[in-house]
N, C-alpha and C positions, 0 to 999 in steps of 0.2 A: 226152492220155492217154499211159501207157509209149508210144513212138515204136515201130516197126515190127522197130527193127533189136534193141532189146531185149527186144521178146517173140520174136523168131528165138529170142534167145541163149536168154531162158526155155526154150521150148521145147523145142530143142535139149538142155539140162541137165535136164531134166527125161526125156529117149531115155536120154539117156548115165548119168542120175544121177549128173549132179555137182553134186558137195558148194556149189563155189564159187559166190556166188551173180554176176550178171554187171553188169558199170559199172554205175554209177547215171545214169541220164539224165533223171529222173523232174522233180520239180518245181523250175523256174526263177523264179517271184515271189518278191521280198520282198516284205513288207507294208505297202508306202508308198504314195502316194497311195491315196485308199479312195474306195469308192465308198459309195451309200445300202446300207442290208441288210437282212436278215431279222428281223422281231419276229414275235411271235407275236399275234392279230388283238386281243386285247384281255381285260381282267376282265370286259369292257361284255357279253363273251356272257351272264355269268352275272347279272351283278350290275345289268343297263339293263330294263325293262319290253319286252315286245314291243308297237310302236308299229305304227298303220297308216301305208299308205306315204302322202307327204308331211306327216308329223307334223312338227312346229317348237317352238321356245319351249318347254324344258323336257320336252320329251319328243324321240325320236329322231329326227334331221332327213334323213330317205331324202334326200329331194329337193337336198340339198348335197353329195349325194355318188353321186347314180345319176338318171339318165334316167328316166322313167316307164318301166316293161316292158310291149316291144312282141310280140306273140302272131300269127305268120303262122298263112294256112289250112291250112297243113298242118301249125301245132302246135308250131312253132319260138319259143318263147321268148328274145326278145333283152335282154340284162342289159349296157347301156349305165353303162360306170362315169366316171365326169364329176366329180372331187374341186375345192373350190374353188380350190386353186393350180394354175400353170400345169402342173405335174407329178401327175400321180396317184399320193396313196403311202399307205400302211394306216397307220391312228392310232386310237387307243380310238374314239372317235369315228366314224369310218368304220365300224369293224369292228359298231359295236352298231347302225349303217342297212343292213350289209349281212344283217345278220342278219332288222331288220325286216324290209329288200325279198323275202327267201327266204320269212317265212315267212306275209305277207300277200299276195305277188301269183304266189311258184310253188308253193309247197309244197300247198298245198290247192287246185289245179285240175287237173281232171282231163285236162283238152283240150290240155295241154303235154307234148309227146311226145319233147320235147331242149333243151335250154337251149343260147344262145351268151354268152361273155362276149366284149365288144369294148370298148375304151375311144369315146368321145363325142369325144378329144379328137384331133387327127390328126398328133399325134408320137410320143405315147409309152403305154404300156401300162398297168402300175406300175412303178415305178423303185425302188422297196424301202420301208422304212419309216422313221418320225418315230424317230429313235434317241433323240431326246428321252424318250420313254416308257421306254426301258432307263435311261438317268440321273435321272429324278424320284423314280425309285422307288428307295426305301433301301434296302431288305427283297428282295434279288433272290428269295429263297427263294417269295415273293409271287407270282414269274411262271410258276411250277408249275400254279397250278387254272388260272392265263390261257390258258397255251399247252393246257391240258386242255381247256377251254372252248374252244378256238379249232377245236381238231384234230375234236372233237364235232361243230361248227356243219360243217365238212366231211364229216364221217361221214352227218351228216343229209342235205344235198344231194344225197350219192350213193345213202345210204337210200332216195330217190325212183325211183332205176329205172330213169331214162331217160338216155340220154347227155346230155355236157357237151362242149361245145367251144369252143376256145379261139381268140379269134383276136389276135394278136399284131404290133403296129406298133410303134416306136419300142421304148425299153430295155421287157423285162421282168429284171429284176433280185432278186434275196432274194425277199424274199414274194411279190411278183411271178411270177417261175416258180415257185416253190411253189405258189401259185393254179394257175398253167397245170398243174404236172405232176398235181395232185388231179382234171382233166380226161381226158378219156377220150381225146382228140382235138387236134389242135393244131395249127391254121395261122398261117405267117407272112408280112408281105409282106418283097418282097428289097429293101428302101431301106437306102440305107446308115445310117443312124440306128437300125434295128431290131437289136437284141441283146439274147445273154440270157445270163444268169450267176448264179453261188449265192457273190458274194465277202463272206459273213459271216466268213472267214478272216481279212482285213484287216482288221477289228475286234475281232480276238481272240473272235470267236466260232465258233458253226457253224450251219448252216442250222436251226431250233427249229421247224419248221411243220411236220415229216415230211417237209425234202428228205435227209434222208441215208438214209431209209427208201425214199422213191419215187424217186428218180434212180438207180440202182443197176443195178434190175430192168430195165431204159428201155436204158439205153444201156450197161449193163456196168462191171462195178465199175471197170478203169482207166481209162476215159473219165469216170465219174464222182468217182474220185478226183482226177483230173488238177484237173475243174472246181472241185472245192469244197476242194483243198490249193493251189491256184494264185489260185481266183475270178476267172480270165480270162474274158473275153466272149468269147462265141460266135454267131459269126455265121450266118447264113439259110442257105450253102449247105453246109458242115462242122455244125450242128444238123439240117439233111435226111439227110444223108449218114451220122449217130449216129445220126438213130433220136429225135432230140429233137425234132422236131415232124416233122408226118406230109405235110404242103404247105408248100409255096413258091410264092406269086404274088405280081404285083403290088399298088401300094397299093389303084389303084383296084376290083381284083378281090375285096379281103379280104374283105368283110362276106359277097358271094354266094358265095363259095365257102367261107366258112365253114358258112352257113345252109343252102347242096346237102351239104353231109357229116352237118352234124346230120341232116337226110331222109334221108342214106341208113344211116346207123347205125341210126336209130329205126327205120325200116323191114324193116334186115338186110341190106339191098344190101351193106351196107361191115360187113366183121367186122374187129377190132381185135386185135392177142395181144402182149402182154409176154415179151419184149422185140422189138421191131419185127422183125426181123431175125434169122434162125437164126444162132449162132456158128459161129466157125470152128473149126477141132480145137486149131488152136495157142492160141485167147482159150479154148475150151474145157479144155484141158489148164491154161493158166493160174488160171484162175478157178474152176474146177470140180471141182478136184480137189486134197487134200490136202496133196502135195508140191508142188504148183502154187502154189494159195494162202501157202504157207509162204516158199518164194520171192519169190513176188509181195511179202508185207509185208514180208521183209526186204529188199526194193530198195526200195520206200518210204518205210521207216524209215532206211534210210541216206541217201536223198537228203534226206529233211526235217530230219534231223540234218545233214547239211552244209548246208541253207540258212539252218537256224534257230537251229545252236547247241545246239539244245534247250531256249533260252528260250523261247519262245513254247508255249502248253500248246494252243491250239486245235488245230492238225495232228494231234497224238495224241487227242484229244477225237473228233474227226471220221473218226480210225482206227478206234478202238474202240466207234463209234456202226456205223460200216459191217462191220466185225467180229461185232456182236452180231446183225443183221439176218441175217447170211448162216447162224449157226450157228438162229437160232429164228423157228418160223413163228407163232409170237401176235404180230400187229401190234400190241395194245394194248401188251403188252412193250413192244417196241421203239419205238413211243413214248415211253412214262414212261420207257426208259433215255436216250434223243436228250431230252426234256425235261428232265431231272435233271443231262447234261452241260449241256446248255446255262444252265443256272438257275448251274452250277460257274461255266462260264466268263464269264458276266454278274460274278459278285459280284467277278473278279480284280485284278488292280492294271495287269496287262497290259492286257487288254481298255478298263478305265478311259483308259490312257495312249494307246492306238491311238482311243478317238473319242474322244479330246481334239484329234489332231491333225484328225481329220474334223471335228471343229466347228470347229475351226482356222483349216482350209483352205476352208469352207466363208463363214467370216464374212470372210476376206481375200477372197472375189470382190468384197466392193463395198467401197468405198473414201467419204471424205467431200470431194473436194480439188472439185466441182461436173461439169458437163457441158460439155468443150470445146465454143466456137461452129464449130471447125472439123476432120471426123472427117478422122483419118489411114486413106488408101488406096493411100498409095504411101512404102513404105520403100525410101530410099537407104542402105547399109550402107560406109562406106570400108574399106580395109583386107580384103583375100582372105585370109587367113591361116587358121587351123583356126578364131579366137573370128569374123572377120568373115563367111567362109564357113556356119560353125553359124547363125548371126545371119540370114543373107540364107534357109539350108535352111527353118530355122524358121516364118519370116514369111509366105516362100512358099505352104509345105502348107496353110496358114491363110487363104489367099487373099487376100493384099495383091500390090501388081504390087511388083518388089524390082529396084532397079539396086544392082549391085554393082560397085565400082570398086576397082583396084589401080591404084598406082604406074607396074606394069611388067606389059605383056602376059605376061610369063612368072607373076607371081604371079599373076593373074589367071585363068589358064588351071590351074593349082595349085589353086586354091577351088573352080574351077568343076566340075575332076575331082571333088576332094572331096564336090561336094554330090553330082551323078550316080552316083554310087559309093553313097552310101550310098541313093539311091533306086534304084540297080538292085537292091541288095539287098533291100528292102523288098519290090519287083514278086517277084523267084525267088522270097521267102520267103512269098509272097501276103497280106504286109500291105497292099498297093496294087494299085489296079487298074493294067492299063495307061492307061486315060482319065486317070486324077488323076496318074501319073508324066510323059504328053504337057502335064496342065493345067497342073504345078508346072516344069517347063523353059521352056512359053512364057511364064511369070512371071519369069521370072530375065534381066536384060537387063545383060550383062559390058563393062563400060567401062574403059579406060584411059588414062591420058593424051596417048596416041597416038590417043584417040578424037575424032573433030575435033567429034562433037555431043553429047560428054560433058555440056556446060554447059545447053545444050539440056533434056537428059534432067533434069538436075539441077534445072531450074526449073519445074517440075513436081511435084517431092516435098513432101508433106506432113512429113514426119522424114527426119531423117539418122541414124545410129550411125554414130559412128566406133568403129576398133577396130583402130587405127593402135598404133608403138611408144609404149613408154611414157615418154618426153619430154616436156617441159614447153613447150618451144620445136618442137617438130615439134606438139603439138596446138595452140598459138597461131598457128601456118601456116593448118593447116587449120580452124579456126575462123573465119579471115577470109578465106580463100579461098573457102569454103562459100558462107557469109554475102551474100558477093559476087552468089552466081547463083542461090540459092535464093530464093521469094515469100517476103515478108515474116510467112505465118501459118506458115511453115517453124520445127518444133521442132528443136534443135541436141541429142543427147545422147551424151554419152561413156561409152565402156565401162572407163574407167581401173579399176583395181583398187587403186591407191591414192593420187596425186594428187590432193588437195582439188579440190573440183568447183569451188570459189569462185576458187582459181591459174586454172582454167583459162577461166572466166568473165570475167577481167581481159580477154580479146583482143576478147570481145563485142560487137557495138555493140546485142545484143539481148539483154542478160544474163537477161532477166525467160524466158527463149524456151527455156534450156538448162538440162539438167537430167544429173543420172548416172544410167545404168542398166546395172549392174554385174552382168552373167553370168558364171555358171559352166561350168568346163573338163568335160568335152567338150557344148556348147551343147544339140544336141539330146536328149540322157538328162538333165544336170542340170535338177531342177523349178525350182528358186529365182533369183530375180532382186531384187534392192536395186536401188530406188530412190531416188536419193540428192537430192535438192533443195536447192542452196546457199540462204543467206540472202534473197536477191534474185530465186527462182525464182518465178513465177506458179502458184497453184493449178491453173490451167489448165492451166500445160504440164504438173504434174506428175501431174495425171489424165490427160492424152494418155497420159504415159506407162506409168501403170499398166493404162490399157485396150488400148494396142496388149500390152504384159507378158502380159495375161489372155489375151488373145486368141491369143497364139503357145505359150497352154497353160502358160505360168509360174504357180510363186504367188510373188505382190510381197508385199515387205513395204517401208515406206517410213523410212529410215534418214537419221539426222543427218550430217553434213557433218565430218565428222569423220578423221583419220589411222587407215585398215584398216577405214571405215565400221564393220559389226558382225560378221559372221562373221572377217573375217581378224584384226580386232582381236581376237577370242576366242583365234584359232589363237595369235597371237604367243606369250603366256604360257605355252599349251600346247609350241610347240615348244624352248622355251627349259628348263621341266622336263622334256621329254626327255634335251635334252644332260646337264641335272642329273641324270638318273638313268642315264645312261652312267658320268658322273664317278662318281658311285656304288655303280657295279660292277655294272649290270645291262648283259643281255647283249642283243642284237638281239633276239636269239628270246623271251628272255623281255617285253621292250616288247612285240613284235606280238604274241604269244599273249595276253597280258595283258589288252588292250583290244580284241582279240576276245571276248574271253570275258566282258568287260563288255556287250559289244551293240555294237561299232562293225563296220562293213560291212569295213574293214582297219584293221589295229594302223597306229602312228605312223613305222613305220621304210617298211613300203609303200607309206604312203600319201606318204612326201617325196619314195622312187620313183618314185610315179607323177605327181603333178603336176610332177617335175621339179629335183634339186638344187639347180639354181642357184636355180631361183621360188620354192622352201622359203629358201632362203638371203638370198634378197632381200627378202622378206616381213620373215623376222626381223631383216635389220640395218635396216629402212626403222621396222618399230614401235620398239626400241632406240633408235633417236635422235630418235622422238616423244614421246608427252606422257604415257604410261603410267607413267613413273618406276621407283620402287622392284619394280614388279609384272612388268616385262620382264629382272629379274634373279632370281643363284641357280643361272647354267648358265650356259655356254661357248659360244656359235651359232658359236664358230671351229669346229666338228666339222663343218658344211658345207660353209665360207669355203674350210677347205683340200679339203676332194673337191673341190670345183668346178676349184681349181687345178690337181687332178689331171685332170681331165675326167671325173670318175666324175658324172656328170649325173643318171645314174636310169635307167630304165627305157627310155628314147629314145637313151641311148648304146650301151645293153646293159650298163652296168656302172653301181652304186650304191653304196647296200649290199648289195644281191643283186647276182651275176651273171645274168643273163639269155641264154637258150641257149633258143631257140623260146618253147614253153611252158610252159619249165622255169626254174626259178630257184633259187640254194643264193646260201649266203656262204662266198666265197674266203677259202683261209688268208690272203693279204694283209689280208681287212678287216676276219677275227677278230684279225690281229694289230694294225691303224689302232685299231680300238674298245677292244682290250686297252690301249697304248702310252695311248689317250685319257683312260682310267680311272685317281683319283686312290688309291681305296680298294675293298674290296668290303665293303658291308654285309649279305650276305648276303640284300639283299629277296625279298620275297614277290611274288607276284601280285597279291592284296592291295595292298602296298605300293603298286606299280606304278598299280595302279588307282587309288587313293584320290589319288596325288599328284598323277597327269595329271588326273584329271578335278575334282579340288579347283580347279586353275588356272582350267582352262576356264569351271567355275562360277560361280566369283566374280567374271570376268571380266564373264560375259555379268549377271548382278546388277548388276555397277558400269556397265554399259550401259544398265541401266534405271536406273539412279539417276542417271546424266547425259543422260537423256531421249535417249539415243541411238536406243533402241527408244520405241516409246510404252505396249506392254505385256506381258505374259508371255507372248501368247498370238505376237506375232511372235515373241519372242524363241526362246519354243519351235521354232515354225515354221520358222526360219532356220536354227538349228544342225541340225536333222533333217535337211530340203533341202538344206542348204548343206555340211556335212561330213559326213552319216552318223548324228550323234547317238542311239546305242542306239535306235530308234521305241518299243520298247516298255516302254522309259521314260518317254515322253510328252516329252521335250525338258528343257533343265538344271532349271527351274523346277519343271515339274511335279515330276521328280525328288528336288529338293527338300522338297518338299511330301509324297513318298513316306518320304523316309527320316525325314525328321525336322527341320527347319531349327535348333532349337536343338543336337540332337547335331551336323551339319554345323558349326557353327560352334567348336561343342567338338572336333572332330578338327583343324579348320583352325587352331587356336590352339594345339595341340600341336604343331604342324607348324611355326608360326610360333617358338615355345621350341627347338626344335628342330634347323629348318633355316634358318631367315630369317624377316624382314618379309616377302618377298615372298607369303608365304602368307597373311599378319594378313587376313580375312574384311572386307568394304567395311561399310562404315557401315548400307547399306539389310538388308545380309543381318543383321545383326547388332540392329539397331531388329525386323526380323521377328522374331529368335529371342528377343527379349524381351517382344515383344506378344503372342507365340504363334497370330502370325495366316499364311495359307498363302499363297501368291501366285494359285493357284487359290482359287473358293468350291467 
């Protein structure tokens, strides 16, 4: 929710009446990684028969989706939900047995004086819904009488009289706490797997079941806005603590003490009032008042414009849904207006490209390379550096035992800061317990060469990552050094970033054993991980290494053996039309604004900054003298070659193309005049321009990746440029994008471009076969 220090400042301006409104501190998610979310329970309310309960076979199948309901002496209705996967989530289906089980085994008995809903199964609650059901349907407009019919079969429940309680284990998520909030009542147990959250945001939606209507009143509109413009999870003791569930005990407590609150509700022992909790005068003055509220949405509104751009249309969807609620007291309203956004933001192209990446990410957990005979439980990591460090942080929190080895006690002692650093942080900012901060340090075991039972330790490990310099002859050292001490069902894999995995497989005497696994800068925030398998790799190892990838929370994608694998090979052509649009009189500021305003996390001039000069500069002289040809030309890569000579490094030197001065950063007359001196002509570009030309490269590239089976389909190829650089998300990744605009016009602009500025633009053979079949890379 607004943080503490800027409802002061509110409130404070609000004594003073000032104008100004104060920092924005408000909402910190982008929209990546996504979780399951909110659908609304089905058409099945209307359009299914009411079945008795365990009907089958062409009529309503209660029994595949609910426990028989069990009825204590004193009148407690238990609604045991038990879906056939291992996750419980709302699907047409479900939604037309939950309807039967209401209205054959509670609705018409007299002797049930409170309902509990508990899940049967002992992780998790609902986790949200079959998103499937939002993409079958062509006709979003169609999901208007659904969610009506849905929001009714709630209405009816409560119609009944008697309290409802909730009890909650593992995720309740989208529909999921939606269910729980349409309850009267709400216990959780405190396991760490128990969470709860409304991130219909991250799929370009908003919560469609009545949560923008019921979370509100619960827990205050900036706590609820925080949840459903963020969709962060909230855990057992911060949702006690809002007013979002009303207990906290353990697992094994959950079901009694759920079933002692339904008695004492029904009874009257326990009275209930919305919102839990009296306000304070400052959330009062905030939220309750006029010039409060007025303030309140314009901090809002500026913080979701600085996170989003203002691409992204759900945030203001979910504004204006919580807007409408606060000024009108007909809940039927304010339904049909939350369904009617919602119904908006289903039919979008946004929305479309955000659970594209969730189906995405969701089909990349399983892989087809088989089941290693032998599970990795001990990562060696070489190399302390910030990639070997991230490597060993990672594996750690996931619970592998992790030796990590440096050269030299000093770097060593360097990583090992490193990691405890970023987990003291975690502990102050109470992402971690102190128990998992004690459990991830005695996982961490720091060796050096000066360690005399280094080899010891070493023979022992199931995987190695090296994440050594990038040398040809320093990883053929340690290849056979390894080798030497490691058991023989020991996986070898390199973190090289661009040294063919097959060079470095030559030092082998177990080539079939070693594999690439190619992470991104800074290890623990980048999601994405390439893995890369030479010619001679083992299907085995190469699933070792995508399950230990999944496991340290990566999404893999599995890449050919190739010069820049598939993300850096995209970058190359990218960074080289940069230099070509300096030559052409485009300025810094208009590069970054330019491809901000396309959908990239930062423009092209930041982002050399930040991963580094010279790593920018290397990258591009190392694809240049690979196999890409005509394609890595058309620009100058000398515009880094000589910063680097200069020492203007990036953002680690404190001087780039930006100056760097704390957390401030401008560009010195020195480097308007480097980039002026650099510039051959001014063509007076556009934004436009700018856009079309950088990301035309990038396109075509990752295309000409899938047409050299360097990816195996759209859906990594999507997935990699999103994770791997930023790629717009709510574009859906270059492909889908493709498929948005138009693939025959893309190749009509790229052909002008090509008359115009070079070959290096002329569109690949596969992009070019699509725009003549008129076929998408998506169905």
């Amino acid at each position: 929710m607004l943080r503490s220090t800027t409802a002061n400042m509110l409130a404070r301006a609000l004594v003073r009446s000032v104008r100004r409104a104060p920092p924005s501190v408000f909402m910190k998610s982008a929209p990546n990684g996504v979780l399951r979310t909110s659908l609304p329970l089905s058409r099945a309310f209307s359009a299914q028969p009411v079945a008795p309960a365990g009907a089958s076979a062409g009529e309503v199948d209660v029994g595949k989706y609910f426990k028989p309901v069990e009825v204590t002496p004193s009148g407690v209705a238990i609604v045991r939900l038990d879906g056939p996967k291992p996750v419980n989530t709302i699907s047409f289906e479900m939604s037309a047995a939950a309807k039967a089980m209401w209205n054959a085994e509670i609705a018409p008995r007299n002797d049930v004086k409170a309902v509990v809903f508990i899940s049967a199964k002992s992780d998790n609650f609902i986790a949200g819904a079959d998103i499937q059901d939002i993409k079958n349907m062509e006709d979003k407009s169609q999901l208007l009488p659904i969610i009506e019919d849905g929001i009714d079969f709630f209405k009816d429940m409560k119609a009944k009289g008697v309290p409802m309680v909730c009890a909650i284990n593992g995720p309740a998520l989208g529909g999921g706490l939606e269910w729980a909030l349409w309850c009267d009542y709400r216990v959780c147990s405190d396991s760490s797997k128990t969470k709860m959250g409304l991130p219909e945001v991250k799929l370009g939606l908003l919560p469609g079941f009545g949560g923008t209507q019921n979370l509100f009143p619960l827990v205050g509109v900036q706590a609820a806005m925080d949840m459903m413009l963020t969709g962060k999870d909230i855990r057992p003791p911060k949702a006690k603590k809002m007013g979002l569930v009303d207990l906290v005990v353990s697992e094994h407590q959950l079901e009694g003490a759920a079933i002692a609150a339904a008695e004492d509700l029904a009874s009257g022992k326990v009275k209930v009032k919305v919102p839990r909790k009296p306000k304070s005068w400052m959330n009062w003055a905030i939220e309750d008042t006029p010039p409060g509220q007025n303030k309140m949405w314009e901090t809002i509104n500026k913080m979701v414009m600085k996170n989003t751009n203002g691409v992204y249309p759900a945030p203001f969807a979910i504004i204006d849904c919580v807007k409408e609620g606060l000024k009108s007291s007909d809940m039927d309203a304010r339904y049909k207006f939350e369904r009617e956004k919602f119904a908006e933001l289903a039919a979008t192209s946004e929305s479309a490209s955000l659970i594209g990446i969730f189906d995405g990410m969701t089909a990349l957990k399983k892989h087809s390379f088989g089941e290693p005979e032998h599970k990795v439980k001990s990562v060696a990591v070489l190399g302390a550096g910030l990639m070997g460090a991230g490597i060993a942080q990672i594996s750690a929190e996931k619970g592998y035992r992790v030796l990590l080895k440096d050269k030299f006690d000093e770097g060593l002692a360097k990583g090992e800061a490193y990691i405890n650093g970023n987990w003291d942080k975690k502990l102050k900012r109470k992402r971690m317990t102190k128990h998992k901060h004690n459990q991830n340090t005695a996982s961490v075991v720091g060796l050096s060469d000066n360690t005399e039972s280094w080899k010891d330790h070493f023979g022992k490990a199931d995987m190695v990552i090296e994440a050594v310099f990038e040398d040809i002859n320093l990883k053929h050292k340690v290849v056979k050094e390894i080798e030497e001490v490691t058991p023989d069902h020991c996986i070898f894999a390199t973190n090289t970033s661009a040294i063919p995995i097959a060079d470095i497989a030559k030092a082998s005497k177990r080539p079939e054993q070693l594999v690439g696994m190619h992470y991104f800068s800074p290890v623990p925030s980048m999601p994405l991980l390439e893995i890369i398998p030479h010619a001679g790799t083992s299907d085995l190892t190469t699933a070792s290494a995508y399950n230990v990838g999944t496991k340290q929370g990566k999404t893999c994608i599995a890449v050919k053996d190739v010069p820049g694998f598939y993300v850096n090979r995209c970058l190359g052509p990218f960074l080289v039309e940069v230099s070509a649009l300096a030559k052409d009189g485009a300025s810094l500021e208009l590069l970054d604004k330019s491809m901000l305003n396309f959908g990239m996390p930062v423009g092209p001039v930041t982002l050399a900054d930040e991963v580094g000069i010279d790593v920018a500069n290397h990258v591009a002289q190392f694809l240049s003298k690979a196999d890409l040809g005509v394609r890595m030309t058309g620009g100058d890569i000398s515009l880094m070659g000589e910063m680097v000579e200069k020492g203007w490094l990036g953002k680690k030197s404190g001087q780039g193309f930006y100056t760097y001065d704390g957390k401030k950063k401008t560009i010195s007359a020195e480097v308007k005049q480097y980039a002026k001196d650099f510039a051959d002509r001014d063509l007076g570009l556009t934004e436009e321009d700018v856009q079309n030309r950088i990301v035309s490269r990038f396109v075509n590239e990752a295309v000409k990746c899938l047409e050299d089976e360097i990816i195996s389909d759209p859906v990594n190829g999507d997935i990699g440029l999103i994770f791997g650089t930023g790629f717009a998300p709510f574009r859906g990744g270059p492909f889908r994008y493709l498929d948005t605009y138009g693939i025959d016009k893309y190749v009509a602009m790229m052909n002008g471009f090509a008359e115009t500025y070079g070959p290096q633009f002329e569109p690949c053979q596969l992009m070019k076969d699509m725009a003549a079949s008129g076929k998408k890379f998506h169905k």
